[in-house]
N, CA and C atoms as an extended XYZ file, in Angstrom:
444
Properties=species:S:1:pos:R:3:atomname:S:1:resname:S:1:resid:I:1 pbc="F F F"
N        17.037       13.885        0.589 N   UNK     1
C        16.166       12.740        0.564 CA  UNK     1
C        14.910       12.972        1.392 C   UNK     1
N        14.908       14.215        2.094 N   UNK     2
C        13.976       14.341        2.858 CA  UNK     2
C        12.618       14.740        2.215 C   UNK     2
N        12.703       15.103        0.844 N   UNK     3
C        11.291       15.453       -0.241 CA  UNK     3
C        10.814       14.396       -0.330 C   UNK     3
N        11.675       13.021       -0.980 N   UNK     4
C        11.320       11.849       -0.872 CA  UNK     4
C        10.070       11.143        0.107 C   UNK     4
N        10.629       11.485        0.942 N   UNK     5
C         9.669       11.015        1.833 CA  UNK     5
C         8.792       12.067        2.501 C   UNK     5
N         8.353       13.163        1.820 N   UNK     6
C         7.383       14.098        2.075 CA  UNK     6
C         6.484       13.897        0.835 C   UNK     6
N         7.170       13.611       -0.258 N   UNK     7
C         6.224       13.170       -1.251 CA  UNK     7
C         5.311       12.071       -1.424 C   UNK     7
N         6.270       11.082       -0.882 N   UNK     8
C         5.246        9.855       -0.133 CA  UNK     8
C         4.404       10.130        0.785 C   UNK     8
N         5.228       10.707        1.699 N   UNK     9
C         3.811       11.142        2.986 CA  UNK     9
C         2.362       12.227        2.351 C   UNK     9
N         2.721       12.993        1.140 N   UNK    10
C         1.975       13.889        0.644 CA  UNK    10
C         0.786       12.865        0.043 C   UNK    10
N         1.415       12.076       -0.715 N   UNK    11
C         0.626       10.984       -1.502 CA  UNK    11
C        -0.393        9.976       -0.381 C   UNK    11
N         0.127        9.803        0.570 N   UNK    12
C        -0.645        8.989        1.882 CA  UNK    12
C        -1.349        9.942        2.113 C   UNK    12
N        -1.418       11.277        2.222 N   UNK    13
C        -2.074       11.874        2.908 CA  UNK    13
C        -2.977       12.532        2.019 C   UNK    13
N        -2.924       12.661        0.835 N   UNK    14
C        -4.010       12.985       -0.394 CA  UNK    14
C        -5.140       11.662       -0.168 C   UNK    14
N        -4.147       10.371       -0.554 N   UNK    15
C        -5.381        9.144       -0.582 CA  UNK    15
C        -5.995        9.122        1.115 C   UNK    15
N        -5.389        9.496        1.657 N   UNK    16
C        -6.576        9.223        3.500 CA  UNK    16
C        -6.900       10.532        3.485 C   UNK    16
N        -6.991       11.407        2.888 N   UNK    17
C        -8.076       12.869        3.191 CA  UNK    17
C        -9.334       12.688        3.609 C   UNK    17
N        -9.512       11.895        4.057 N   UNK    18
C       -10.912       12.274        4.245 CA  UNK    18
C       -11.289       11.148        6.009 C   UNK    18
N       -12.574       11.613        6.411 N   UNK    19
C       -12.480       11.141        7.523 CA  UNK    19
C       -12.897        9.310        7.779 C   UNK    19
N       -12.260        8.671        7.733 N   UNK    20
C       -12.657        6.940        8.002 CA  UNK    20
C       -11.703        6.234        8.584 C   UNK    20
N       -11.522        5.178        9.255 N   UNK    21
C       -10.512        4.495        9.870 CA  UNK    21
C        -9.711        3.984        8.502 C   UNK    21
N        -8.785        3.798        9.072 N   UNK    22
C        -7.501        3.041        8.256 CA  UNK    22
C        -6.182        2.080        8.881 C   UNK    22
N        -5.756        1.334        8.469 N   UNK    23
C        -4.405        1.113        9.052 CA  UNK    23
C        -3.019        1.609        8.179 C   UNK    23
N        -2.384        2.160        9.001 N   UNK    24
C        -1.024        2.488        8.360 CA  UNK    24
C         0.026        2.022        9.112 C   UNK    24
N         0.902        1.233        8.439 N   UNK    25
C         2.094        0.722        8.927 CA  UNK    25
C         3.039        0.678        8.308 C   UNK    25
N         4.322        0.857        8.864 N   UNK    26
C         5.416        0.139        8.222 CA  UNK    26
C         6.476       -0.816        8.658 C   UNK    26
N         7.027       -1.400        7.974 N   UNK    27
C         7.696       -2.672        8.347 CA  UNK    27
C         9.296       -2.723        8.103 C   UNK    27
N        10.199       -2.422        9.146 N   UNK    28
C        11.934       -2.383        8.443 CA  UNK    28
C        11.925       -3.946        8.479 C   UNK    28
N        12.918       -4.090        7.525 N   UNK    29
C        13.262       -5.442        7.214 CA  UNK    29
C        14.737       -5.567        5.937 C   UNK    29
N        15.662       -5.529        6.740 N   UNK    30
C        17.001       -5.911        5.857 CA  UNK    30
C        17.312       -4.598        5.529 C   UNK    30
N        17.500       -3.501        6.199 N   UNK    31
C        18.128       -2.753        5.284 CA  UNK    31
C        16.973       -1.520        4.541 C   UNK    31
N        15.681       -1.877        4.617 N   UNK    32
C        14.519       -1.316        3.580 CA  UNK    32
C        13.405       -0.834        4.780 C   UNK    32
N        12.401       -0.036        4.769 N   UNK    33
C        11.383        0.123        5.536 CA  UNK    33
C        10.131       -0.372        4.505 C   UNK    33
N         9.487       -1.194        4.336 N   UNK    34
C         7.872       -1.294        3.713 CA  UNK    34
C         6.918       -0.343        4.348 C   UNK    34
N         6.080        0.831        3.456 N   UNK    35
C         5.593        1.260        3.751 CA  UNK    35
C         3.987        1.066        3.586 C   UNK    35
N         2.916        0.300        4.315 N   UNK    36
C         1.892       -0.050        3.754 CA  UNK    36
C         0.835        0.612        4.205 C   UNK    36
N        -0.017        0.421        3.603 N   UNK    37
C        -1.942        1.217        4.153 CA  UNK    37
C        -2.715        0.591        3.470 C   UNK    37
N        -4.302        0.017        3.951 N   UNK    38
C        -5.476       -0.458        3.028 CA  UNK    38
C        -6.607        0.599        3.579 C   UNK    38
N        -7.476        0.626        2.910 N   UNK    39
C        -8.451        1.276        2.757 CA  UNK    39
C        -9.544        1.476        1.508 C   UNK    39
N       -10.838        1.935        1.961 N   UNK    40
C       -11.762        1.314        0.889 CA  UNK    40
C       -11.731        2.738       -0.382 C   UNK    40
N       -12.140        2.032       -1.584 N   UNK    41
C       -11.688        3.035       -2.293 CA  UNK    41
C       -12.604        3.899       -2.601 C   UNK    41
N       -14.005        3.770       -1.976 N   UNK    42
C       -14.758        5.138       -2.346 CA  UNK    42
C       -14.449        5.900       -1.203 C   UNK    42
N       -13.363        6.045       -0.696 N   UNK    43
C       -13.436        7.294        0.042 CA  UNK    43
C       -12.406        8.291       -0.099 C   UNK    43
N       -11.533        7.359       -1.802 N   UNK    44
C       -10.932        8.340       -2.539 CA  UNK    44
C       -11.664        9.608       -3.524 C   UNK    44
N       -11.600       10.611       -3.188 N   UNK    45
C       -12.030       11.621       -4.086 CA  UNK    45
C       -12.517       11.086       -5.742 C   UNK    45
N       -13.251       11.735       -6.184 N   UNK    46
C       -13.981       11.372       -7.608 CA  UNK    46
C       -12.100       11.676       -7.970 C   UNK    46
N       -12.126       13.161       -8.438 N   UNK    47
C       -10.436       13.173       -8.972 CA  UNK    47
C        -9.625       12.703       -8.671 C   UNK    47
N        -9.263       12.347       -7.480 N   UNK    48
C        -7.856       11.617       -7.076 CA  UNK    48
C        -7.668       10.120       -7.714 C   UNK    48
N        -9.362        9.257       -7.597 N   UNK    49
C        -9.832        8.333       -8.401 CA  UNK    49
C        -9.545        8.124       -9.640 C   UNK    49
N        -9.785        9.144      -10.586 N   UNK    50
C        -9.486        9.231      -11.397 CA  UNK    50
C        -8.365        9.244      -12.057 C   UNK    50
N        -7.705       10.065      -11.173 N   UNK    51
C        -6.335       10.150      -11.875 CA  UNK    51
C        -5.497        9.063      -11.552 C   UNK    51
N        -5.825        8.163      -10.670 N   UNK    52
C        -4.710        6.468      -10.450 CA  UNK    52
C        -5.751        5.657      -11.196 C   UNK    52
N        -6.778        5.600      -11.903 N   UNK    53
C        -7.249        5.114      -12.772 CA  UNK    53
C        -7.834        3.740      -11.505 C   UNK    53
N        -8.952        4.157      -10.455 N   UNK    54
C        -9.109        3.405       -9.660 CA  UNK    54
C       -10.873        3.375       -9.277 C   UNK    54
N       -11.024        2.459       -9.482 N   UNK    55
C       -12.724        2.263       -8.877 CA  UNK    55
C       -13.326        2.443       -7.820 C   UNK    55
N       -14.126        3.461       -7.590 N   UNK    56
C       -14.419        3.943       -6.580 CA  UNK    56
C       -15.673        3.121       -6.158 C   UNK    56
N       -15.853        2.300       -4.927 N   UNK    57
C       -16.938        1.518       -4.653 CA  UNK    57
C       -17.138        1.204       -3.146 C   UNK    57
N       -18.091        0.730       -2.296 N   UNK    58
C       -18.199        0.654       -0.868 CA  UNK    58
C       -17.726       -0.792       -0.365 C   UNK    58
N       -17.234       -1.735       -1.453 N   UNK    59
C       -16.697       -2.998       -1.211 CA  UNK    59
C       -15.746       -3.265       -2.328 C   UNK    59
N       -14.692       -2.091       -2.088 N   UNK    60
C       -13.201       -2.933       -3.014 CA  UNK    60
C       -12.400       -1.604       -1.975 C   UNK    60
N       -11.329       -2.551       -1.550 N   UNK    61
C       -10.442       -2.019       -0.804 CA  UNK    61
C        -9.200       -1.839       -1.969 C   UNK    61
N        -8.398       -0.959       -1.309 N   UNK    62
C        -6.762       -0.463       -2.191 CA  UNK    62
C        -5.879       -0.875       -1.289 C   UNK    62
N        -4.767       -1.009       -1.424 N   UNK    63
C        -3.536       -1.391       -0.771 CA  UNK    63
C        -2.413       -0.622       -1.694 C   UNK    63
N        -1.880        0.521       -0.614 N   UNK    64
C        -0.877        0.821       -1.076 CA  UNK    64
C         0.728        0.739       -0.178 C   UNK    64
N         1.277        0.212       -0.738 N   UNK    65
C         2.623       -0.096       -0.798 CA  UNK    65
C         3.897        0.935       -1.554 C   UNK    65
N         5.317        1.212       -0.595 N   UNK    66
C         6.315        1.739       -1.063 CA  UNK    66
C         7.335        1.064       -0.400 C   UNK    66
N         8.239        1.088       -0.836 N   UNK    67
C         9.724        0.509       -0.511 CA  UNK    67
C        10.477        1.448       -0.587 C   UNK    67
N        11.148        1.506        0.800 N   UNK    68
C        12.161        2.685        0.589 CA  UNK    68
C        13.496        2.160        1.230 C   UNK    68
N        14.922        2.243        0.766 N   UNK    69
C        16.100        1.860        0.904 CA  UNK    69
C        16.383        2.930        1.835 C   UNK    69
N        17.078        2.316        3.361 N   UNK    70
C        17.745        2.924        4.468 CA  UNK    70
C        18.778        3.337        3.945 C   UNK    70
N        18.745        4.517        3.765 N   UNK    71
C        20.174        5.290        4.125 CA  UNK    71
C        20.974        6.204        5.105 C   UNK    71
N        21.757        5.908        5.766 N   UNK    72
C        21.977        6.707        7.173 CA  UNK    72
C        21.739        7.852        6.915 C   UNK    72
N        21.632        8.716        7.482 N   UNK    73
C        21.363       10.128        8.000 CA  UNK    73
C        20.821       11.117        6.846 C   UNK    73
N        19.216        9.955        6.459 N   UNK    74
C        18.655       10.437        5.506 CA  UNK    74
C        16.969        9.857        5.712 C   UNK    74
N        16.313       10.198        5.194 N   UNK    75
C        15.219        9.751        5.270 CA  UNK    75
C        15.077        8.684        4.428 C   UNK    75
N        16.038        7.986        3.315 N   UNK    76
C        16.035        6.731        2.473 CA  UNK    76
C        15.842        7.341        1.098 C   UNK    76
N        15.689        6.173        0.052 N   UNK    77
C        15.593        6.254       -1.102 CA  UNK    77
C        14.465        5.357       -1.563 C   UNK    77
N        13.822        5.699       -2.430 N   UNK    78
C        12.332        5.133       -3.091 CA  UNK    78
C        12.945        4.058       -3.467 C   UNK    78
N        12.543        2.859       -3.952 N   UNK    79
C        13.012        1.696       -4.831 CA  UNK    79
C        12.100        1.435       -5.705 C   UNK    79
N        12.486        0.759       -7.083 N   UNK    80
C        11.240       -0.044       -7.638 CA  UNK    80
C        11.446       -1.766       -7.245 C   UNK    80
N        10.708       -2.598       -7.107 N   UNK    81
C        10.977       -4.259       -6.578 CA  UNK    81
C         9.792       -4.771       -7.397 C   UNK    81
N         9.890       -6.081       -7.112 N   UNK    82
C         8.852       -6.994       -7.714 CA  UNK    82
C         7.962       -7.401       -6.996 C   UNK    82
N         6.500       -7.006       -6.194 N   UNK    83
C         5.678       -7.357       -5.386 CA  UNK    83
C         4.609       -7.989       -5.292 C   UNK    83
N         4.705       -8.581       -4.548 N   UNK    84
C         3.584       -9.864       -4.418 CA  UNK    84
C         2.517       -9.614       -3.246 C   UNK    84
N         1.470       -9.590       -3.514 N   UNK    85
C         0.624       -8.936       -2.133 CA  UNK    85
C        -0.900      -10.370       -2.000 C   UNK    85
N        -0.986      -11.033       -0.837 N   UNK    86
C        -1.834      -11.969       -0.997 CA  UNK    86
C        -2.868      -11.414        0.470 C   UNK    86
N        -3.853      -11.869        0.272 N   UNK    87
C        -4.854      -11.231        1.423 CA  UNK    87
C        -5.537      -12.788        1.782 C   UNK    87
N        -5.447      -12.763        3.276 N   UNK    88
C        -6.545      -13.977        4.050 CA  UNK    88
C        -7.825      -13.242        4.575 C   UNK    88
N        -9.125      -14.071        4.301 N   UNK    89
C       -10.014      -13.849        5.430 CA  UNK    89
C        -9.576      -14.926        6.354 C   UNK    89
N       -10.988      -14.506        7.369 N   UNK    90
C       -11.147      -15.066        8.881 CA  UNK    90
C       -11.699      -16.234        8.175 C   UNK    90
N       -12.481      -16.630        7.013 N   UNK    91
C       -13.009      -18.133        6.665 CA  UNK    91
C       -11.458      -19.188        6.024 C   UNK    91
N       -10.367      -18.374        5.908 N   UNK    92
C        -9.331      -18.650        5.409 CA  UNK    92
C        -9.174      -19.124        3.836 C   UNK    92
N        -9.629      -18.123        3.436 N   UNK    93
C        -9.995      -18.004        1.779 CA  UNK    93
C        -8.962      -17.458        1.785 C   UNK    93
N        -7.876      -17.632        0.770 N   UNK    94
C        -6.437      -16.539        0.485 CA  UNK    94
C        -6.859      -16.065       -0.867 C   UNK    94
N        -6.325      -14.957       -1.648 N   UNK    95
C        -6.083      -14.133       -2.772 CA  UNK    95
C        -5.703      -13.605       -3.124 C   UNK    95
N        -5.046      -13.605       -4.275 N   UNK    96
C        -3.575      -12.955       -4.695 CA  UNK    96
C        -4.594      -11.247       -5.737 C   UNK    96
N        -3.603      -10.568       -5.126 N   UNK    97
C        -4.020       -9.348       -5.335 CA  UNK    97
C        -3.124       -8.329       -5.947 C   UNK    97
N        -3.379       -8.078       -7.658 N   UNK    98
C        -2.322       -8.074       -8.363 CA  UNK    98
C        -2.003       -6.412       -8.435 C   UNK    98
N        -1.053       -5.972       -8.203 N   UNK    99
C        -0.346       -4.236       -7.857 CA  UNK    99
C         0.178       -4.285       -9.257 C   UNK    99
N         0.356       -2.944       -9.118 N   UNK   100
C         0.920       -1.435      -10.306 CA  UNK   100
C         1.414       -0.565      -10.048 C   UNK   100
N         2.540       -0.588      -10.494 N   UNK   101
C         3.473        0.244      -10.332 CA  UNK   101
C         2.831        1.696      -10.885 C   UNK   101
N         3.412        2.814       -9.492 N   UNK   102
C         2.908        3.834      -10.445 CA  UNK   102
C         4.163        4.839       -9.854 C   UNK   102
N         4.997        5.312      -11.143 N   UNK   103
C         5.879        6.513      -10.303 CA  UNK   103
C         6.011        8.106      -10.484 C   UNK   103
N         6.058        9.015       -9.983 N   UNK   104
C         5.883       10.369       -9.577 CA  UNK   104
C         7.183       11.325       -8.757 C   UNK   104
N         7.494       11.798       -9.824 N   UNK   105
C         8.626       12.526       -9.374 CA  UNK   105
C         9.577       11.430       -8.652 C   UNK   105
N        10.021       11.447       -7.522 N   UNK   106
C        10.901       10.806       -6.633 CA  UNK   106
C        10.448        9.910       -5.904 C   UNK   106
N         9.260        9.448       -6.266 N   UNK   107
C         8.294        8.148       -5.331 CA  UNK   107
C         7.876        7.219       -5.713 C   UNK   107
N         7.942        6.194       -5.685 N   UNK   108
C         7.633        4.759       -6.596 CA  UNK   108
C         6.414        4.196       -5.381 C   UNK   108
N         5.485        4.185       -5.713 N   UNK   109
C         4.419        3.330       -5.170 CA  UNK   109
C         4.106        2.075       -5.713 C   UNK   109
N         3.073        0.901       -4.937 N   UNK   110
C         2.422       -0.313       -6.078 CA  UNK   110
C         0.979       -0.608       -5.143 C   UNK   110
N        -0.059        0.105       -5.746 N   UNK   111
C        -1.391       -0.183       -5.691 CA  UNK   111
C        -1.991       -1.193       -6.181 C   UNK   111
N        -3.067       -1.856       -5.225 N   UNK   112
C        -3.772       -2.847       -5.574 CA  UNK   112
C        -5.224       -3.072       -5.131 C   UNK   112
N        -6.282       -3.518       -5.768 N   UNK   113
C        -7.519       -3.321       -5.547 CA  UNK   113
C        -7.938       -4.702       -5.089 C   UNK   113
N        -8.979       -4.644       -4.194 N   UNK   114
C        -9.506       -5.900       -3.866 CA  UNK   114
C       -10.641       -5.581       -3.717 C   UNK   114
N       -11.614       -6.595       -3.651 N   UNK   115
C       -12.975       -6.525       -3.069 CA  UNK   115
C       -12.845       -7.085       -1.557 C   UNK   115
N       -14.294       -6.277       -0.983 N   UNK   116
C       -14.233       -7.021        0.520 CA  UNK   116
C       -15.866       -7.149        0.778 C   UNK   116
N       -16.054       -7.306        1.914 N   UNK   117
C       -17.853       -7.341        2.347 CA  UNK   117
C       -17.710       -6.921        3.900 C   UNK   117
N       -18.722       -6.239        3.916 N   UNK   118
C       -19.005       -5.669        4.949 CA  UNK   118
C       -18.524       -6.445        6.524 C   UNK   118
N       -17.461       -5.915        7.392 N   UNK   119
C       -17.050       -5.822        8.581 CA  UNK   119
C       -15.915       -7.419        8.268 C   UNK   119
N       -15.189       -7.667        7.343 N   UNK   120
C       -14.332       -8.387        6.341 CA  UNK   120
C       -13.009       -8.276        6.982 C   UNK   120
N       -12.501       -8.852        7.907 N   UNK   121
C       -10.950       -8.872        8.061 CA  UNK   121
C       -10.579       -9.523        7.523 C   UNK   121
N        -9.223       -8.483        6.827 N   UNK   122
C        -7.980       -9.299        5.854 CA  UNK   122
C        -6.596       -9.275        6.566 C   UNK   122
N        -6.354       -9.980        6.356 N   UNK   123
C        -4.794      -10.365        6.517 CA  UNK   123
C        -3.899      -10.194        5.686 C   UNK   123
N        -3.114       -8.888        5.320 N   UNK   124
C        -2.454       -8.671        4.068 CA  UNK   124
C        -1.113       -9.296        4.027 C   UNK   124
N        -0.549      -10.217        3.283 N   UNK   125
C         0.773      -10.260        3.153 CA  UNK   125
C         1.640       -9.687        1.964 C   UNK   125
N         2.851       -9.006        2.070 N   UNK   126
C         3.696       -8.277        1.104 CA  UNK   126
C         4.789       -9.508        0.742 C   UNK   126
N         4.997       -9.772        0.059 N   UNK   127
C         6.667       -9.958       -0.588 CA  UNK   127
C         7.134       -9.127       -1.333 C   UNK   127
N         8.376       -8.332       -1.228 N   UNK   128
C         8.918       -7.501       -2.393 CA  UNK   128
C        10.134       -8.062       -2.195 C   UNK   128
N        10.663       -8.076       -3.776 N   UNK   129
C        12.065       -7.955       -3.855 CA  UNK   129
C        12.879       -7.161       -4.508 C   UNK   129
N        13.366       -6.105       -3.848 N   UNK   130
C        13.731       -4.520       -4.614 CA  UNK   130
C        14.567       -5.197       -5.871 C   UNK   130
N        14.404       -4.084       -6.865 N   UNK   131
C        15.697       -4.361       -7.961 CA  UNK   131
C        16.748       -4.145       -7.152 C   UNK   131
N        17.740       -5.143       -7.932 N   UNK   132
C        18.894       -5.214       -7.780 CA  UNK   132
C        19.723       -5.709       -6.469 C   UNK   132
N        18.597       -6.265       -6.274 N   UNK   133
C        18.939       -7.125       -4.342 CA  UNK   133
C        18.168       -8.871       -4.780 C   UNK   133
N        18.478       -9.422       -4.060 N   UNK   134
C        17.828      -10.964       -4.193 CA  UNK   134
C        17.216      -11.479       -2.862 C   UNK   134
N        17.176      -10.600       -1.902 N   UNK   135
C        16.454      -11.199       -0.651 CA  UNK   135
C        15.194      -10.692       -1.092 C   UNK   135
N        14.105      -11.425       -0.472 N   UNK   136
C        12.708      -10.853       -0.707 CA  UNK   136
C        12.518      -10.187        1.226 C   UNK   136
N        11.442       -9.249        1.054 N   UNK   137
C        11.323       -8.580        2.065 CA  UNK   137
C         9.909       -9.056        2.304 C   UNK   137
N         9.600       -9.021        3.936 N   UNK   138
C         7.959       -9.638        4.053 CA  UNK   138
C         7.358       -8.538        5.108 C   UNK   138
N         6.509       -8.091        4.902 N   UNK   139
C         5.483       -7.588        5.740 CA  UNK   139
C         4.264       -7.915        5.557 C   UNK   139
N         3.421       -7.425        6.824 N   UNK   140
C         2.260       -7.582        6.591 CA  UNK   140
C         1.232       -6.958        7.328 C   UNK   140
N        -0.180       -6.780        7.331 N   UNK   141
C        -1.306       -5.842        8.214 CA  UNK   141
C        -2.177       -6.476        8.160 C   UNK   141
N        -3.244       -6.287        9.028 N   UNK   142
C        -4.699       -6.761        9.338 CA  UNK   142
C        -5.194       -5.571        9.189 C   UNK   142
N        -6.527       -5.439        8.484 N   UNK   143
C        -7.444       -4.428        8.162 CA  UNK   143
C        -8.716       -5.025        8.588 C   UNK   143
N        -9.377       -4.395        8.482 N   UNK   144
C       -11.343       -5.146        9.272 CA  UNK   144
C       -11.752       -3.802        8.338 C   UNK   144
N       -12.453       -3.868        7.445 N   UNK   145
C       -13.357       -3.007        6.406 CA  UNK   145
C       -15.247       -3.214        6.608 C   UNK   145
N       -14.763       -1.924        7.002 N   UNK   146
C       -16.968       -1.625        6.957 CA  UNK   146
C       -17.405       -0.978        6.055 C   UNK   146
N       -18.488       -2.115        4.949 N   UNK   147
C       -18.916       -0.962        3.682 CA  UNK   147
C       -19.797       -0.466        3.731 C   UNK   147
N       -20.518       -0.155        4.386 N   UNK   148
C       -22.337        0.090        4.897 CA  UNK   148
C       -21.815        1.593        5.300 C   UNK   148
């Protein structure tokens, strides 16, 4: 299980290649770790862009999300769930920010695009609820995005 989560980390570390702030976090909760990151999406590569079929611009942020199931004396297991991702500003405008599943070998991700404006803190909230479980799982991050 330990590719698992080198493949994820490979995939985090393809989309943040390059030099800009970011937040990366993750969140255990029941059993599961949420694995989250936002960041703006032109500072994904023209190709890497391309190939998640994603708009590269200086005011639309990405949010990527994984769920991975704790398993003892393992690094876990990928899941697919049903996710709900809503973002606050500081004027307390909320917006639901709709993800896609995308999966790769042994890694299930769910990307989502937003717009932002220059020096823009969001407040991200997650709900997932893995298949085949009925608790929903909650995390969440603060990002502050500079598009200039």
């Amino acid at each position: 299980m330990r590719s698992m989560k080198l493949i994820f980390l490979s995939l985090v570390a393809l989309l943040l290649a390059s030099n800009f702030a970011t937040a990366e976090n993750s969140t255990k909760a029941d059993g599961y770790t949420i694995h989250h990151n936002a960041f703006l999406s032109n500072e994904l590569s023209p190709e890497m862009a391309s190939r998640y079929n994603i708009r590269r611009s200086p005011n639309r942020a990405i949010i990527n999300i994984s769920i991975i199931k704790d398993v003892p004396g393992t690094t876990g297991t990928p899941v697919t769930a049903k996710v709900k991702v809503t973002a606050k500003n500081l004027r307390g405008q909320i917006r639901t920010i709709p993800v896609r599943e995308i999966k790769e070998q042994n890694a299930v991700y769910y990307i989502g695009e937003f717009l932002v404006e220059n020096q823009e803190t969001a407040t991200i909230s997650i709900e997932a609820v893995p298949s085949g479980d009925n608790k929903t799982l909650h995390a969440s991050l603060k990002q502050q995005f500079f598009t200039r």
